[in-house]
N, C-alpha and C positions, 0 to 999 in steps of 0.2 A: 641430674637426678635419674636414674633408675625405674623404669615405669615400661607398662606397655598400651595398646591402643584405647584398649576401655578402663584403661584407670585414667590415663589421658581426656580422653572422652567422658568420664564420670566428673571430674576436674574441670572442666568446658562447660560442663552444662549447670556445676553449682555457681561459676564466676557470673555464669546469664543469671540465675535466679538472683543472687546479689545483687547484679549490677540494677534486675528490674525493678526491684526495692524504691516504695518516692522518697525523696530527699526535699526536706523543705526550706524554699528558699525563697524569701520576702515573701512569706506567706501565702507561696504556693506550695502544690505538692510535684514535685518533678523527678519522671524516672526517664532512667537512661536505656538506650537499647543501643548492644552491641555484637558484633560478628567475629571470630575467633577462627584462625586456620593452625592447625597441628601439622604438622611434621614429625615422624617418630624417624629418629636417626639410626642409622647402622654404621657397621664399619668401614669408612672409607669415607666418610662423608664428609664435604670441610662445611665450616660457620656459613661460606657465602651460600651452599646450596641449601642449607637447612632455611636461612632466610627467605630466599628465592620460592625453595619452595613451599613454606609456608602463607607467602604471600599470596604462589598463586592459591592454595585452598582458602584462603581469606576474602581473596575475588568471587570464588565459590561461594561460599557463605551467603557474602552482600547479593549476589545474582540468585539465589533461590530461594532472598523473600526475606535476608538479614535476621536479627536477631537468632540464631542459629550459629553451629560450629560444623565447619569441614573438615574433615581428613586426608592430605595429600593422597593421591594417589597415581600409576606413570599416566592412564589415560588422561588424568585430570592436565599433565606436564603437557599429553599429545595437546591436547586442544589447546592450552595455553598457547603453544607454539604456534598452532595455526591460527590461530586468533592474532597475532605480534605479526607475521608474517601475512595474512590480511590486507591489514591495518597498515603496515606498509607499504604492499604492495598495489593498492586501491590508488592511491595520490596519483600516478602515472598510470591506472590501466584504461583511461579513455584513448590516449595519447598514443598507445602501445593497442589501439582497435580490437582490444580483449572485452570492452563494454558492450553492448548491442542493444540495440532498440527495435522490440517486436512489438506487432499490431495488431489489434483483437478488435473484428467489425461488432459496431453495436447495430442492431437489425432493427427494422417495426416488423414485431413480432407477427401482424397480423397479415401484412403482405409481405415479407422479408425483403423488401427493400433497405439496402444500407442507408444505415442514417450518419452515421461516425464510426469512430475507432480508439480503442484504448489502447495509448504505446504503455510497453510493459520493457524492463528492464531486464537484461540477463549476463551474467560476468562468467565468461569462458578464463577462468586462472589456468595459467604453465603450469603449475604444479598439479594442484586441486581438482580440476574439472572445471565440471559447472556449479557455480556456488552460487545458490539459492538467494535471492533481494530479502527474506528473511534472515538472511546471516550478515549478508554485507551492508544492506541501507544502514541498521542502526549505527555499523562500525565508521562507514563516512558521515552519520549525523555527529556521533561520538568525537571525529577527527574535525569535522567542519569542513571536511570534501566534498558536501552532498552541497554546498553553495554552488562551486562550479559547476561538478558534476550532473545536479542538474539542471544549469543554467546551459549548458551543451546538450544535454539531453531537452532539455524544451526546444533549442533553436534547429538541431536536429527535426523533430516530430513539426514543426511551422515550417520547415521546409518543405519538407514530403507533402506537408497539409496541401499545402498551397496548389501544387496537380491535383489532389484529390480533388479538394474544391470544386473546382473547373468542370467536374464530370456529375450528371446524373443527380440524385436526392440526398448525395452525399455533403452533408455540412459542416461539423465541426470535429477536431483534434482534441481529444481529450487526454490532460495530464496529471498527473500526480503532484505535487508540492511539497515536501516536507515540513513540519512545525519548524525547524530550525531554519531552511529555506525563508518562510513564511515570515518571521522573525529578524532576518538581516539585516541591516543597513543598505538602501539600494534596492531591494528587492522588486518594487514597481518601477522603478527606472529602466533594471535590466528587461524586466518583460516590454518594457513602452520598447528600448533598443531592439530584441526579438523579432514584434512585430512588423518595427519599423525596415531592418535590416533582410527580412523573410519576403516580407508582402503581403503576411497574412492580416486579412480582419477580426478586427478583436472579436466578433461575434461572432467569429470562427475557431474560437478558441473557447475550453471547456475547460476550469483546472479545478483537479479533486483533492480534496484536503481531509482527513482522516479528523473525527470527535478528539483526537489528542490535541491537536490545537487548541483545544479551550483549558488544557491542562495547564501552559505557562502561564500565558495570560491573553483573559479573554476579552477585556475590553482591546487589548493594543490586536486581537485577531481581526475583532470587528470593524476597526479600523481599516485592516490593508483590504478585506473580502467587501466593504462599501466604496473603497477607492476603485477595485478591481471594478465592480459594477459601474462605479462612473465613466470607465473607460470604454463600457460596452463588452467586458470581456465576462464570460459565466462563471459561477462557479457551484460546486456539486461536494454535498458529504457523500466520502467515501464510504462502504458497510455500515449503512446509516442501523441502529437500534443496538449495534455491538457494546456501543462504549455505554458511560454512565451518564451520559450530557441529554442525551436524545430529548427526551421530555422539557427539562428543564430548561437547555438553551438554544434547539434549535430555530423556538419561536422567534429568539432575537438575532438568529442570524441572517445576514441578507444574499442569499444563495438560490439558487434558482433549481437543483434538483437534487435528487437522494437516490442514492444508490445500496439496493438489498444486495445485502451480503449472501455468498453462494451457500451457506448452512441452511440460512431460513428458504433458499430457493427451493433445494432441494427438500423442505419437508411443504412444500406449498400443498400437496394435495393430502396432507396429512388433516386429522381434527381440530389437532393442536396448534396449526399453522398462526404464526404471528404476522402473515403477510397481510391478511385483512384490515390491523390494525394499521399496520406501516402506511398503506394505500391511502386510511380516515385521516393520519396525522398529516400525508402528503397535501391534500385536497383542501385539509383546514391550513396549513402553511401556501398553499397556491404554488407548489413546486412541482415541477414532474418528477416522474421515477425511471429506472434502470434497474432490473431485474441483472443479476450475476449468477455463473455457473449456472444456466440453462443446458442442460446434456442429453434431453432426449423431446419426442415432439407432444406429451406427456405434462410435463414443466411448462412446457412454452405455452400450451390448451388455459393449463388451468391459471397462469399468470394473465392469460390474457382476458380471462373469463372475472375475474376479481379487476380488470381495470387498467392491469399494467401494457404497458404498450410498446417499451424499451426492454430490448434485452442482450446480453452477448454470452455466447457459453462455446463448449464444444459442439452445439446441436448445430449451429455455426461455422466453426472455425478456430481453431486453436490460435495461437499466437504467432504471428508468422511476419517474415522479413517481408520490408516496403514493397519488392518488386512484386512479392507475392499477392499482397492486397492491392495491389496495380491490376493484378488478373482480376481479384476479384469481382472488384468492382467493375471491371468493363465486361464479365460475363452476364451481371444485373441479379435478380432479385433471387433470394435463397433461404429454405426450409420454409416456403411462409405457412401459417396455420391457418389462414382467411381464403388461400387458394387450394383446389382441390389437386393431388398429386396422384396420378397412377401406383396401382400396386407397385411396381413394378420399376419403379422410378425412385432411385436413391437420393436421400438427403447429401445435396451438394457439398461437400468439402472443399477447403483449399486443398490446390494441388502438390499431392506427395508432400502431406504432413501430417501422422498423427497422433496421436494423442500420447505423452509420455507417463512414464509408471509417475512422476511426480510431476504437481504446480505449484508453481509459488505467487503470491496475492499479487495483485496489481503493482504497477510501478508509473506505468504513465500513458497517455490516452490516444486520440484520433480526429476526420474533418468531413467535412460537409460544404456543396455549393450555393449560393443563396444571391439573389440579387443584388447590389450596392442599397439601395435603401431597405432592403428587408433583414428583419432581426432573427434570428434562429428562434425567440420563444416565439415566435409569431406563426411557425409552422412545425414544430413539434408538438405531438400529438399531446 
């Protein structure tokens, strides 16, 4: 048929208004909702590309909220490709040491003594650069590589733990989880193996699990996060206030701290700040907190004046390879707000690292030393 983009597109968008029409059926009323990818052909073009690529503007569609129609177009091809090529090439890039595992000190804010560390994840691709854990985490949860991947990235960051440990008020490793992780088959077994194979103590172990977990299913979450507890191992909502669970299900989870998201950090000294409340809901849950994205000594003042006591930010320390937070932490305590600093005296950074035009969220955490009978909530603040 003979046509161009907006008769196409006028076409697309009466097939949505039809299709969202209810139909009744055993005496319901049910409408359908559907996503449509166009392809306008030229000359040259055979059957299989026109498929191709209408499917990928059909992927389009579905990923910006569905019921909606996309219109091919070549960028839409570029990222296709790089998305397919990804996704492939993810399976083998532990193995291939294009993965990396960086560590971000979480501090007590008020004497800057390290308390742990957040490992965060970073994918150096051949091709691509550095690709973002916002681009690739979903696509190995999507693949189901984020089981092993980070079943190697946790035994990684318990390994490194295990020296920190050893040194100074440094206690626990704190990791990320993914809901699909979280989900597997095996999943507490592999951590028991972890530990057991590393040397670390389970109450030297932190793992943070994002409000999406409640999205699949939330009785079988509560399940493995009250096993994890039995084990002695913690665990912590990630950008706790972000998602839509916060109110409604955090009461029933059994997690021991909450971690603010670097948005609300960042408006802490504002009127509007919702950090006040996060702290009443913390205190009525009995969980500590972890203040994120702290970047100036500003943030860390007024975090700590509302109660908070955890923090990790650039004010800190960016995210930085093991050996680097090996420095750190034998150099001892840093930015703190509770101690007075000379004019004149710079807020300590790790060395020769800073800060890049772009972050991307969390990926996975850090450790701390504690005596064999002493529990990590037993001396956090």
């Amino acid at each position: 048929v003979d046509t161009d983009v907006d008769a196409a597109g006028g076409t697309a968008q009466r097939l949505l208004e039809v299709l969202q029409m209810p139909l009744r059926a055993a005496g319901l009323d049910v409408a359908a909702h559907a996503s449509i990818g166009l392809r306008v052909a030229v000359d040259g073009d055979t059957p299989q590309q026109l498929m191709r690529d209408a499917d990928i503007a059909l992927f389009a569609a579905k990923s910006a909220g569905k019921n909606r129609f996309e219109t091919f177009d070549p960028e839409m091809g570029e990222r296709a490709t790089r998305r397919l090529t990804l996704k492939a090439d993810l399976r083998d890039a532990w193995r291939r040491s294009e993965i990396s595992v960086l560590y971000q000190p979480i501090v007590h804010i008020e004497t800057g003594l390290l308390r742990g560390a957040e490992a965060l994840v970073r994918w150096t691709h051949p091709q691509f650069g550095t690709v973002s854990p916002v681009e690739f985490i979903p696509l190995a949860e999507e693949t189901g590589v984020i089981v092993s991947l980070g079943l190697a990235i946790l035994k990684e960051a318990c390994r490194n733990a295990v020296t920190w440990c050893a040194t100074s008020s440094f206690s626990y490793i704190s990791v990320n989880v993914s809901p699909v992780q979280l989900a597997a088959d095996g999943f507490l077994e592999a951590v028991d193996r972890v530990l057991h194979e590393t040397g670390l103590a389970p109450a030297q172990l932190l793992l943070e699990v994002t409000e999406g977990v409640l999205l699949a299913n939330f009785d079988a979450a509560v399940r493995v996060l009250q096993a994890l507890r039995d084990r002695g191992i913690r665990t912590a909502i990630d950008d706790f206030g972000t998602g839509y669970s916060s109110l409604s299900y955090a009461q029933h989870l059994p997690v021991d701290l909450v971690k603010i998201d670097r948005a609300f950090t960042l408006e802490v000294e504002s009127a509007s700040s919702v950090i006040p409340a996060i702290m009443q809901i913390a205190a009525v849950l009995g969980v500590g907190v972890v203040a994120e994205g702290i970047e100036n000594p500003g943030l860390a003042a007024a975090l700590l004046a509302l109660g908070c006591d955890l923090g990790q930010g650039y004010l800190y320390s960016p995210p930085v390879p093991a050996a680097s937070l090996a420095e750190i932490i034998s150099i001892g305590p840093i930015a703190a707000v509770g101690t007075p600093r000379a004019p004149s005296e710079p807020i300590r950074r790790s060395p020769s690292h800073e800060r890049p035009a772009e972050t991307g969220p969390s990926d996975l955490p850090s450790s701390l030393a504690l005596p064999n009978d002493t529990r990590v909530r037993d001396v956090l603040p």
